[in-house]
C-alpha positions as a Markdown table, in Angstrom:
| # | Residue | x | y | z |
|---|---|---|---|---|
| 1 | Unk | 0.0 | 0.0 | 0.0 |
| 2 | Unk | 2.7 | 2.7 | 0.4 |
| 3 | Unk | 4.2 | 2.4 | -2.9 |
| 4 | Unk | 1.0 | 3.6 | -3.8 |
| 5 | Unk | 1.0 | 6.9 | -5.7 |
| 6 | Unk | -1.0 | 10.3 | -4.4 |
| 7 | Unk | -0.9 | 13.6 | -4.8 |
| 8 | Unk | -0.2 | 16.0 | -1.6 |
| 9 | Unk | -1.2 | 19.4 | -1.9 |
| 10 | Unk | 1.4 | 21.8 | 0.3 |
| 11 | Unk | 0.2 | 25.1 | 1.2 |
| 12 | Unk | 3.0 | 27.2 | 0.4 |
| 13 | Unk | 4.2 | 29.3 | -2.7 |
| 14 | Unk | 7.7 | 29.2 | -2.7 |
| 15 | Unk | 7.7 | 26.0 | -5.3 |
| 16 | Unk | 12.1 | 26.0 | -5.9 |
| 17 | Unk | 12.3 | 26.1 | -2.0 |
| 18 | Unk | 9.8 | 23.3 | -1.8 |
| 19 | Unk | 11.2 | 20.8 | -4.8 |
| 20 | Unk | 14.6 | 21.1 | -2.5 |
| 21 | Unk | 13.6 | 20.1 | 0.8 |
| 22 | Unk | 11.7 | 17.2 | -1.5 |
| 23 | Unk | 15.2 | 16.2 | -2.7 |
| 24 | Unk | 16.7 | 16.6 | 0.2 |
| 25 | Unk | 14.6 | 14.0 | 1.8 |
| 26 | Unk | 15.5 | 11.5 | -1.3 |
| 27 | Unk | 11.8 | 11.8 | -2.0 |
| 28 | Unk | 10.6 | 11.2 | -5.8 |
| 29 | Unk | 8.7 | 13.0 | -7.6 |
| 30 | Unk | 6.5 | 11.8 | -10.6 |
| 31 | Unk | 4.5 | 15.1 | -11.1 |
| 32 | Unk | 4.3 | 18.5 | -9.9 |
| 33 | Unk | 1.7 | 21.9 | -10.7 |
| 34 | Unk | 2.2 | 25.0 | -9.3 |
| 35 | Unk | -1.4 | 26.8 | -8.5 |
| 36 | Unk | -1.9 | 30.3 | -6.9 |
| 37 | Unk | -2.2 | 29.8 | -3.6 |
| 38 | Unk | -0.6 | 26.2 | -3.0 |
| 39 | Unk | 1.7 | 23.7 | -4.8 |
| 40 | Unk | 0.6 | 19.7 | -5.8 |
| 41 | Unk | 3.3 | 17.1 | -5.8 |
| 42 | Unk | 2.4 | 13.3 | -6.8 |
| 43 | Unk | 4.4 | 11.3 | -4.6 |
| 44 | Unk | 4.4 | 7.8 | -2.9 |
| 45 | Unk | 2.6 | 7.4 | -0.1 |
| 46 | Unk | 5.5 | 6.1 | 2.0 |
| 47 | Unk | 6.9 | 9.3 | 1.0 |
| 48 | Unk | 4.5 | 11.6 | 2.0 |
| 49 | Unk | 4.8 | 9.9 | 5.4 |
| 50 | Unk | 8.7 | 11.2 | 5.1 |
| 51 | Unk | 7.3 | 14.4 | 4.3 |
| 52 | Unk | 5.1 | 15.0 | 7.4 |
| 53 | Unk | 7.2 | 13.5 | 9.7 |
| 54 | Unk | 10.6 | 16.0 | 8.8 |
| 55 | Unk | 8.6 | 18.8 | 6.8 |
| 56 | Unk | 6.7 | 20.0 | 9.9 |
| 57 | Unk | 6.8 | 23.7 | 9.3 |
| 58 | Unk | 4.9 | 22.9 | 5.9 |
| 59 | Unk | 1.2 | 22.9 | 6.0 |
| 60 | Unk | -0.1 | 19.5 | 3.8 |
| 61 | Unk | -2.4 | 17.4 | 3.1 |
| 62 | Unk | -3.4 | 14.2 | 0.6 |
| 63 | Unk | -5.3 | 16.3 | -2.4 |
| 64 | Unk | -5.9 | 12.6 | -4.3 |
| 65 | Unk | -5.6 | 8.9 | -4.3 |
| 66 | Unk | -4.6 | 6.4 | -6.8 |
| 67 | Unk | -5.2 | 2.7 | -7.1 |
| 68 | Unk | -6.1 | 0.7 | -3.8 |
| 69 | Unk | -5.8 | 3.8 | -1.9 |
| 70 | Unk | -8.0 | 5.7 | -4.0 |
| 71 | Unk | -10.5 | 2.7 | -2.9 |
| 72 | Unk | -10.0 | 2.6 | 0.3 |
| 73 | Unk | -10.8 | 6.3 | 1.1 |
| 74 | Unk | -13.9 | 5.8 | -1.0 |
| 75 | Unk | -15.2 | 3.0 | 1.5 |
| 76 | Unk | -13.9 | 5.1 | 4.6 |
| 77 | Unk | -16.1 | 8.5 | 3.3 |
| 78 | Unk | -18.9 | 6.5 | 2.1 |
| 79 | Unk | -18.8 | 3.7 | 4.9 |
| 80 | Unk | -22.7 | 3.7 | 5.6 |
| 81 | Unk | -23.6 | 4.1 | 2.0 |
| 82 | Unk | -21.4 | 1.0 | 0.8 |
| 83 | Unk | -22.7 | -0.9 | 3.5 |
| 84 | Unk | -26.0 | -0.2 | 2.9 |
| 85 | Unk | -25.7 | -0.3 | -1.1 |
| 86 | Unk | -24.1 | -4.4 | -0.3 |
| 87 | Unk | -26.8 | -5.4 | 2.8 |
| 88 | Unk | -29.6 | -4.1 | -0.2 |
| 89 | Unk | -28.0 | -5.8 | -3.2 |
| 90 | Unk | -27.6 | -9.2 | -0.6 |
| 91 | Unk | -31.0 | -8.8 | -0.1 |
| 92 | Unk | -32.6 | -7.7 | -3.4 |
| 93 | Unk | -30.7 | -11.3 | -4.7 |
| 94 | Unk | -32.3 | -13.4 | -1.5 |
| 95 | Unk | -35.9 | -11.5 | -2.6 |
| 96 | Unk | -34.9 | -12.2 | -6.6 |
| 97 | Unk | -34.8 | -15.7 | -5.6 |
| 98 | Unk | -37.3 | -16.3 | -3.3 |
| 99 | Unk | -41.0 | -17.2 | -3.6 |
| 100 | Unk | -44.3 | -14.6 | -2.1 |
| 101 | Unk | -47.2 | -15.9 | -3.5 |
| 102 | Unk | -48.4 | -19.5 | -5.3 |
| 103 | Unk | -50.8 | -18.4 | -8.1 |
| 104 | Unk | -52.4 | -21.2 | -9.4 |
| 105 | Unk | -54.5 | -21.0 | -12.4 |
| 106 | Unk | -57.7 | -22.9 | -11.9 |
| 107 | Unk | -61.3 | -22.4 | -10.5 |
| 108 | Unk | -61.5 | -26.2 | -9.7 |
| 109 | Unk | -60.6 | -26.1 | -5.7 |
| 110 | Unk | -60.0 | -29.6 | -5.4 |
| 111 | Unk | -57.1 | -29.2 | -8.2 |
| 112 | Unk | -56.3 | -26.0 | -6.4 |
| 113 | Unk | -55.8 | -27.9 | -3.3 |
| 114 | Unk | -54.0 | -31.1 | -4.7 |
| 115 | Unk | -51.2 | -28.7 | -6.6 |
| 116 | Unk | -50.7 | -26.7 | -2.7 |
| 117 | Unk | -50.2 | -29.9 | -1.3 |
| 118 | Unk | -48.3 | -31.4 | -4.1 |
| 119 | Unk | -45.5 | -28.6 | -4.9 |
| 120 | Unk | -45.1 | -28.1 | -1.1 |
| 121 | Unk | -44.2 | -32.0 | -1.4 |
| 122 | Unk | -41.2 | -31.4 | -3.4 |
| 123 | Unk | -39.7 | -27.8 | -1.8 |
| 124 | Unk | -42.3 | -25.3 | -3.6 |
| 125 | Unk | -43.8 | -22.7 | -0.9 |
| 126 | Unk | -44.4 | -19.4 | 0.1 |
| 127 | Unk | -41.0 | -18.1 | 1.3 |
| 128 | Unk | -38.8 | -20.8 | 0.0 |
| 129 | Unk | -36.4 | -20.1 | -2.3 |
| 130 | Unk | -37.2 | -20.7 | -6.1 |
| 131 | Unk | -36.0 | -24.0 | -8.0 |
| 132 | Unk | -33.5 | -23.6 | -11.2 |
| 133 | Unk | -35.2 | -25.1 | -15.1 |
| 134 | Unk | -34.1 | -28.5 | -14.5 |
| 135 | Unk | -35.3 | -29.1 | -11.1 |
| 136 | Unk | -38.6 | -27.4 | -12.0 |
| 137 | Unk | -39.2 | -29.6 | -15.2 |
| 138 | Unk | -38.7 | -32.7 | -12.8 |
| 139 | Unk | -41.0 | -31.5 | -10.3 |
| 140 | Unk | -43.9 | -31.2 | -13.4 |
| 141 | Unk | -42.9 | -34.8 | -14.7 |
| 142 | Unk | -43.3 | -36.0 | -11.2 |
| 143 | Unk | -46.8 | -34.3 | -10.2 |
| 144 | Unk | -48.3 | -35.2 | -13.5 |
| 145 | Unk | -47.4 | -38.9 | -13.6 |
| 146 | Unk | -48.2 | -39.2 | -9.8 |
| 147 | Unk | -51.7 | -37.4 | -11.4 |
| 148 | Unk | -52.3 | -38.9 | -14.2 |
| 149 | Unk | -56.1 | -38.9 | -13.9 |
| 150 | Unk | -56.5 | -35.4 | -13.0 |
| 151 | Unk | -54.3 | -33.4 | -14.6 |
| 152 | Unk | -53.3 | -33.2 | -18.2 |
| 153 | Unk | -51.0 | -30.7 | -18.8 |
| 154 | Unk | -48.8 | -28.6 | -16.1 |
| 155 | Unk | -46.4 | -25.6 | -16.4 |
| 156 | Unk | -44.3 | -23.5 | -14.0 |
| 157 | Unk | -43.2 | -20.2 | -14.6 |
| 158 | Unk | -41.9 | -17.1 | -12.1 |
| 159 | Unk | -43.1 | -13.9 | -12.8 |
| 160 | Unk | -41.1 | -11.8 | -10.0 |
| 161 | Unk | -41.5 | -12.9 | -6.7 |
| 162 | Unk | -45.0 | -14.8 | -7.6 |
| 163 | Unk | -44.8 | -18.3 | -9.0 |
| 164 | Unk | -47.3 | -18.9 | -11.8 |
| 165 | Unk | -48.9 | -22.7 | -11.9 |
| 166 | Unk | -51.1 | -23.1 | -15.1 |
| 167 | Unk | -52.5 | -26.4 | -15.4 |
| 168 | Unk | -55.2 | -28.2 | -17.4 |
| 169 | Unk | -57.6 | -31.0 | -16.3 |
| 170 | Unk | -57.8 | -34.2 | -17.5 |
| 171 | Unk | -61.3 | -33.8 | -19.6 |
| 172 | Unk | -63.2 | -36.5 | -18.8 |
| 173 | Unk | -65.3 | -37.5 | -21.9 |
| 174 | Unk | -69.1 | -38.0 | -21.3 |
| 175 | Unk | -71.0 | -40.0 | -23.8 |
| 176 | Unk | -73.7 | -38.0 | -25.6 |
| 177 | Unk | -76.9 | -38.2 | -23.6 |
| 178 | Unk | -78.4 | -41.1 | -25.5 |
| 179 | Unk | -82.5 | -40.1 | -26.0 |
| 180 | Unk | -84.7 | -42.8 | -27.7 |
| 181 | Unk | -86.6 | -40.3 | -29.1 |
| 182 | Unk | -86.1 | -36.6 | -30.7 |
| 183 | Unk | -86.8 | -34.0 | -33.4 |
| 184 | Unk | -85.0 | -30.9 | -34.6 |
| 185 | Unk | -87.7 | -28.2 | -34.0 |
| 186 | Unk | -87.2 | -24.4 | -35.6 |
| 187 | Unk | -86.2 | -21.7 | -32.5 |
| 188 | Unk | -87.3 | -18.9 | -35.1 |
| 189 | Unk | -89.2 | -18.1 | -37.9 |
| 190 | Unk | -86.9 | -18.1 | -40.9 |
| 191 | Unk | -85.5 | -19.6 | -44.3 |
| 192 | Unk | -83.7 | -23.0 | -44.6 |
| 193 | Unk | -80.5 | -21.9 | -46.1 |
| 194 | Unk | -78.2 | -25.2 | -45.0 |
| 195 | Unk | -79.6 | -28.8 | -43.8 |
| 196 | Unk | -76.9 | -31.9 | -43.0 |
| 197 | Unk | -78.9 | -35.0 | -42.2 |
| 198 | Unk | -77.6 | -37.1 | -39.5 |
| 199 | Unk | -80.0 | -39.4 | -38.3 |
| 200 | Unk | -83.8 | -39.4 | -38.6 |
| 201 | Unk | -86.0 | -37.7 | -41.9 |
| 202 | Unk | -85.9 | -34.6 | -42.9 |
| 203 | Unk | -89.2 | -33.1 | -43.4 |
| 204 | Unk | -88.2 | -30.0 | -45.1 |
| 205 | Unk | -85.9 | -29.1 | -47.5 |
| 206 | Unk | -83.2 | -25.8 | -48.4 |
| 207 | Unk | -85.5 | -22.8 | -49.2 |
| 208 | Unk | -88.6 | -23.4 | -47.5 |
| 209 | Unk | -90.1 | -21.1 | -44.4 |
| 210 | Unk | -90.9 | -22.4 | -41.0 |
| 211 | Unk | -92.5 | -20.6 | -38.3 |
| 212 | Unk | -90.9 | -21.2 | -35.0 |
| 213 | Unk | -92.0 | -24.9 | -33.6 |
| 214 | Unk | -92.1 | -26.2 | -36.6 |
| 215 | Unk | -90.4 | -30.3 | -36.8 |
| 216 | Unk | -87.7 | -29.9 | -39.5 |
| 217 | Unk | -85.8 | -33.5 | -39.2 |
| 218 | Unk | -88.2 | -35.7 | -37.4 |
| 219 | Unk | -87.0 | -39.0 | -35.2 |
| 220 | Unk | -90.2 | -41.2 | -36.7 |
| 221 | Unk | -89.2 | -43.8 | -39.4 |
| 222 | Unk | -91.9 | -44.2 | -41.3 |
| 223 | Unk | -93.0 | -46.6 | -44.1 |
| 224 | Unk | -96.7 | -46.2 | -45.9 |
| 225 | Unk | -97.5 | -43.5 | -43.5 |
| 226 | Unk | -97.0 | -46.5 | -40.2 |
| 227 | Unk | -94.4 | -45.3 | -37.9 |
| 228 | Unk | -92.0 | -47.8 | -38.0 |
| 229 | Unk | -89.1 | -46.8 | -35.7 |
| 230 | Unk | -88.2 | -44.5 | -33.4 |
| 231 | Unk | -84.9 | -42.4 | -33.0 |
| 232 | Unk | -83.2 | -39.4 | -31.6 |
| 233 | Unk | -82.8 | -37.2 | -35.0 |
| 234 | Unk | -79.6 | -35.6 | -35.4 |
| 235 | Unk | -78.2 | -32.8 | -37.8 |
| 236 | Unk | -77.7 | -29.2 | -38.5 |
| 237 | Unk | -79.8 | -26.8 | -39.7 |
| 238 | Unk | -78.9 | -23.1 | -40.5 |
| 239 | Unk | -81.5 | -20.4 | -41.7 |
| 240 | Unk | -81.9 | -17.1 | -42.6 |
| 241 | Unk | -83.4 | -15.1 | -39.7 |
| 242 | Unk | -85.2 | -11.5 | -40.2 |
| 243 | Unk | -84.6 | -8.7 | -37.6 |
| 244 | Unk | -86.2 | -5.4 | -37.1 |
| 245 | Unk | -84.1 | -3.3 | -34.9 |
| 246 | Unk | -85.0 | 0.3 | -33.5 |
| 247 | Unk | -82.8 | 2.8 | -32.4 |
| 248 | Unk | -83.0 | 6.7 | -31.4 |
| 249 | Unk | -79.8 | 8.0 | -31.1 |
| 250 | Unk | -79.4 | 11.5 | -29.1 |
| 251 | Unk | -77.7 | 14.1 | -31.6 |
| 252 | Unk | -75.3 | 16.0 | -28.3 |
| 253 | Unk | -73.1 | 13.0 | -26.4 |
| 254 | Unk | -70.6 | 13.7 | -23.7 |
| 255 | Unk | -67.0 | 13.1 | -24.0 |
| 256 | Unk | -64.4 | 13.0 | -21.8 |
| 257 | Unk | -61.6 | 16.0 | -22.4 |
| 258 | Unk | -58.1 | 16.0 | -20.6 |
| 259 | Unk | -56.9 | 19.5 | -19.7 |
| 260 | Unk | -53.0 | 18.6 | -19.6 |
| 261 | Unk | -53.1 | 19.1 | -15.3 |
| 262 | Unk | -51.0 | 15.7 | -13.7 |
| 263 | Unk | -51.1 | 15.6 | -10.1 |
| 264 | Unk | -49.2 | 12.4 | -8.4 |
| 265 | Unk | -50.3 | 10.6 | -5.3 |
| 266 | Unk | -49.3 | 7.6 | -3.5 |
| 267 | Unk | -51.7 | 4.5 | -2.5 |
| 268 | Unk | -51.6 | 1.7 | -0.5 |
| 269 | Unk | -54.0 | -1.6 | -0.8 |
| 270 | Unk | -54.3 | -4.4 | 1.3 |
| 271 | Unk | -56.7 | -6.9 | 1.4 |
| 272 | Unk | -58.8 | -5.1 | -1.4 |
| 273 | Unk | -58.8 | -1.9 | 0.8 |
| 274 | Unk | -57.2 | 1.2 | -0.7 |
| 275 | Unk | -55.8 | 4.2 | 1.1 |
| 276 | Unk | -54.2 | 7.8 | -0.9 |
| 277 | Unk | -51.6 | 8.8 | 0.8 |
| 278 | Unk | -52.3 | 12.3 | -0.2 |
| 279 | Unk | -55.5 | 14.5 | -0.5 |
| 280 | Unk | -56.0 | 14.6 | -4.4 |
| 281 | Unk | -56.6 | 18.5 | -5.9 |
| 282 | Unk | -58.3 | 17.1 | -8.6 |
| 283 | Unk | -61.9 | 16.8 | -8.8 |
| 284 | Unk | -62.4 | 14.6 | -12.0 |
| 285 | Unk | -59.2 | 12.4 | -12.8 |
| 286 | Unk | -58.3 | 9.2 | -14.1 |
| 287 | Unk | -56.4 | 7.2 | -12.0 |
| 288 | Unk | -52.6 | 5.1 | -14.0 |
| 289 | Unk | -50.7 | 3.0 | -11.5 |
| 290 | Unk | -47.3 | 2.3 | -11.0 |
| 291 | Unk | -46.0 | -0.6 | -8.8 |
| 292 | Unk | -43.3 | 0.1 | -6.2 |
| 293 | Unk | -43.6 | -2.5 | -3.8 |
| 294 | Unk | -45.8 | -5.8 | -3.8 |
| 295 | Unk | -45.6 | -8.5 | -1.0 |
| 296 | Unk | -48.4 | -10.8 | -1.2 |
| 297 | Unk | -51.4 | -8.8 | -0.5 |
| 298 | Unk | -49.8 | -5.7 | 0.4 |
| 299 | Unk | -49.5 | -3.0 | -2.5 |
| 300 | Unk | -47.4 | 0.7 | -2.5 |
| 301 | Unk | -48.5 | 2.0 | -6.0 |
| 302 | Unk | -47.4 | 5.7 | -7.1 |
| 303 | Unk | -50.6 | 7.4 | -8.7 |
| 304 | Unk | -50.4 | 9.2 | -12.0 |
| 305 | Unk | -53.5 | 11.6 | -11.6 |
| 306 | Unk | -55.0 | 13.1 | -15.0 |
| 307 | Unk | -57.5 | 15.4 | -14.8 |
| 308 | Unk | -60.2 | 16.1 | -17.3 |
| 309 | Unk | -63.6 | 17.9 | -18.3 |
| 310 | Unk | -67.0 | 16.2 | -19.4 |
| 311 | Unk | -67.5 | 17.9 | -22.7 |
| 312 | Unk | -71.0 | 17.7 | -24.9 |
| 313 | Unk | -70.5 | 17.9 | -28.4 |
| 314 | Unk | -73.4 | 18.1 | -31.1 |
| 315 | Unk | -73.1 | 15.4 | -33.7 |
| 316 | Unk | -73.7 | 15.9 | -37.7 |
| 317 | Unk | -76.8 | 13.7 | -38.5 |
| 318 | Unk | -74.7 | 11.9 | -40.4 |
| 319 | Unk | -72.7 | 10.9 | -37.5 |
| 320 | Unk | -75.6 | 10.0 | -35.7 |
| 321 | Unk | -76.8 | 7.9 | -38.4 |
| 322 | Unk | -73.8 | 6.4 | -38.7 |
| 323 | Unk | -73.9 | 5.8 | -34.8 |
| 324 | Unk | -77.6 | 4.5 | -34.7 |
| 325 | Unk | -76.5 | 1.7 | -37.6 |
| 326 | Unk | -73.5 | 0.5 | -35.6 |
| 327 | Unk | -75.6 | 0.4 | -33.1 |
| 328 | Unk | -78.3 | -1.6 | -34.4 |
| 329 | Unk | -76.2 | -4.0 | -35.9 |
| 330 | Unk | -73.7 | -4.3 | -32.6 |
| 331 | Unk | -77.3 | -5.1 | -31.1 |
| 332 | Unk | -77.9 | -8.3 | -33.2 |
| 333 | Unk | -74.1 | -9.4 | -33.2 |
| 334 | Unk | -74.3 | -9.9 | -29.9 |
| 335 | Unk | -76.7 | -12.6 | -30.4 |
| 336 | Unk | -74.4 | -14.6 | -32.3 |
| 337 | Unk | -72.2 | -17.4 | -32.2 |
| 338 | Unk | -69.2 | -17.3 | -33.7 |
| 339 | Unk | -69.9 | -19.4 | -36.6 |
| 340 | Unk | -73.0 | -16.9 | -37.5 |
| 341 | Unk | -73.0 | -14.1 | -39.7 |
| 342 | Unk | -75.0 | -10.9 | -40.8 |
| 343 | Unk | -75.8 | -11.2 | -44.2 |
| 344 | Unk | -77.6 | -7.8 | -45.0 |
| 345 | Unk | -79.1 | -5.1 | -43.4 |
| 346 | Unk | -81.4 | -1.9 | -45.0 |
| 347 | Unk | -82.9 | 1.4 | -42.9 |
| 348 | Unk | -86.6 | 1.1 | -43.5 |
| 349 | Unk | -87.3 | 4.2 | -41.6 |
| 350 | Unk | -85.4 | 7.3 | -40.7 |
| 351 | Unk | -86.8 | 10.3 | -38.1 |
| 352 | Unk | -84.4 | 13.4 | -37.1 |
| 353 | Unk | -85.8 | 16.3 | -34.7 |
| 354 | Unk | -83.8 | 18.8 | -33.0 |
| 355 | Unk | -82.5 | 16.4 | -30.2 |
| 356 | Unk | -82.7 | 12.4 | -31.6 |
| 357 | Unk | -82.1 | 10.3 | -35.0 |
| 358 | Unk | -84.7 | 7.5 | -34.7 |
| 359 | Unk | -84.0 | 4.3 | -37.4 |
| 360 | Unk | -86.2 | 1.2 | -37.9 |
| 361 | Unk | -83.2 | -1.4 | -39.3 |
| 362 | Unk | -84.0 | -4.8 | -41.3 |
| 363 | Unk | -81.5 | -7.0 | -40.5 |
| 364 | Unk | -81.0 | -10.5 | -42.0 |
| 365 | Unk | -78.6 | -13.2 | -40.4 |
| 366 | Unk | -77.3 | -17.0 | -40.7 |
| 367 | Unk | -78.1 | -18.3 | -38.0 |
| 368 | Unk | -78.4 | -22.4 | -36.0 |
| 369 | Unk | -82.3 | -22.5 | -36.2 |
| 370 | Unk | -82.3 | -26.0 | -35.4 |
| 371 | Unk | -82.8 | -27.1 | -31.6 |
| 372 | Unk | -83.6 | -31.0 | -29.6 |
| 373 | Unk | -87.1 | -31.3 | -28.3 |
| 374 | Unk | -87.1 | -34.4 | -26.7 |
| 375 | Unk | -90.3 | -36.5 | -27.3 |
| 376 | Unk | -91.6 | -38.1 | -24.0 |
| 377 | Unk | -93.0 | -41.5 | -24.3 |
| 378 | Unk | -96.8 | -41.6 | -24.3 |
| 379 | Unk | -97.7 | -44.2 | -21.6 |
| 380 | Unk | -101.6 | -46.0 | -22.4 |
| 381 | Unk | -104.5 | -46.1 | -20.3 |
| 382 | Unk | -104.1 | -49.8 | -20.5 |
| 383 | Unk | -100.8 | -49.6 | -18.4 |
| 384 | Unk | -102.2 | -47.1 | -16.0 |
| 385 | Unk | -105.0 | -49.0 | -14.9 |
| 386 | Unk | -103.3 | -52.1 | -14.9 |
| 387 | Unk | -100.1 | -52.0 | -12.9 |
């Protein structure tokens, strides 16, 4: 350490006077600046112990360090911060690899359970410390041949401090209710535009009307009008199905204006309970979270606050008509599945005053128009009075 190199900084401006006492004393110098008011000499460190102990009528002191020196003093001025800078980084890599919260993926409770219980089995718990790729992809081998009957599929992730567990049942396949005997009745008046054939007759064909109720693949086997069997009829059926939506549309709508005025707040939640730390100045605002802290249920959140105006504009009647068709037709898509379509819709009637757009819509769709009704099986008087 004292062949380390520093530069002592000697209050005094008589610099020949100075460099001869330094060689006097057999000290070396490697650099030298004269300033105004005092002179800087880079020396080694054993030598600038020389220097204060025979140079004691000369005012000095160390102006800078080098190498492990220059380390050292660093530590010794910044002693609590260094200390605390390591204890946090110790524990930022203990919190980095340690588990808070088990979140597994499923509504079922009994898998819920059976997972707890299994991954606490093989070391995986609240507060213990997480498991590397290989010793996770064991763990899932093991729980899902030791559950073969439950569980499918298993997977293991960390997302931060929270261990995610998705998982999939084992999907148990139930036979298809067998009924003895069933139609495929019409749930709305409309146009056969499709009909697949199953099982059972079809007694109508692509392109003619039924009224709602109406049998379009019956489960009697007939033969020279004599039902000769009985069956549960099967198929598909899709028809063209006639709406006539209505819709008044108001021709001023509010909308939400921000005026460019951020406030930010702090929050706290716990257990679905929410407290600001500070009294918010705004009086409308939307609320933008950030997370600072998160330990199980516990939550510190910093609050972006953005405040804005409720505004009314007044819309073109064009835009309202253009509103009040969305609208209709968002109405009527919301009825169907996804394998059902609108196929055309027309404004049969159109109303504007000073404050509303009213529209009568015709809407046609594809729609499943065929649906089970399950016949019951007529029991005779015979049989009644004659148990």
């Amino acid at each position: 350490m004292n062949e380390e190199i520093i530069w002592v900084k000697f209050y005094n401006n008589n610099y020949y006077r100075l460099l001869l006492k330094l060689n006097s004393l057999d000290v070396t110098i490697y650099d030298n600046k004269k300033e105004n008011e005092y002179i800087l000499v880079k020396v080694k460190y054993n030598d600038y112990l020389k220097i204060k102990k025979y140079l004691i009528s000369y005012k000095t002191e160390i102006y800078a360090y080098s190498g492990k020196l220059k380390i050292k003093e660093f530590l010794k001025k910044y002693q609590v911060f260094t200390i605390t800078t390591i204890i946090c980084i110790i524990l930022l890599l203990i919190l980095n690899n340690m588990i808070f919260k088990i979140d597994i993926k499923s509504n079922n409770k009994n898998i819920q359970n059976l997972l707890i219980k299994e991954l606490k089995n093989n070391g995986l718990k609240s507060f213990s410390m997480k498991k590397n790729h290989a010793q996770i992809e064991k763990i899932v081998n093991k729980i899902v041949h030791d559950n073969k009957e439950s569980i499918e599929w298993l997977e293991i992730k960390y997302d931060g401090l929270i261990m995610i567990v998705n998982v999939t049942e084992k999907t148990i396949v139930k036979e298809e209710e067998n009924y003895n005997h069933c139609h495929i009745i019409a749930n709305n008046d409309a146009k056969i535009l499709s009909l697949n054939l199953y099982r059972g007759v079809a007694l109508k064909e692509v392109n003619d009307y039924v009224v709602k109720g109406d049998i379009i693949l019956s489960g009697d086997i007939t033969f020279n009008e004599e039902i000769k069997d009985e069956v549960c009829a099967n198929g598909e059926v899709y028809g063209e199905v006639w709406y006539n939506v209505k819709v008044t549309v108001p021709l001023e709508e509010d909308y939400i204006k921000y005026t460019g005025k951020n406030r930010y707040n702090f929050n706290i939640k716990f257990n679905d309970n929410k407290y600001n730390i500070l009294k918010s100045r705004l009086k409308n605002k939307k609320e933008q979270e950030i997370n600072l802290y998160k330990f199980n249920d516990f939550e510190v959140n910093l609050v972006k606050e953005k405040e804005y105006e409720i505004k009314t504009k007044k819309l073109t009647e064009k835009e309202a008509y253009d509103k009040a068709i969305q609208l209709a037709t968002t109405n009527v898509s919301l009825k169907l599945d996804k394998d059902e379509q609108i196929l055309y819709k027309k404004v049969l009637k159109k109303e504007a005053n000073n404050s509303t757009i009213y529209l009568e819509v015709f809407i046609i769709t594809k729609e499943n128009i065929g649906t089970r009704q399950i016949v019951e099986e007529e029991i005779d008087n015979d049989s009644r009075n004659n148990p």
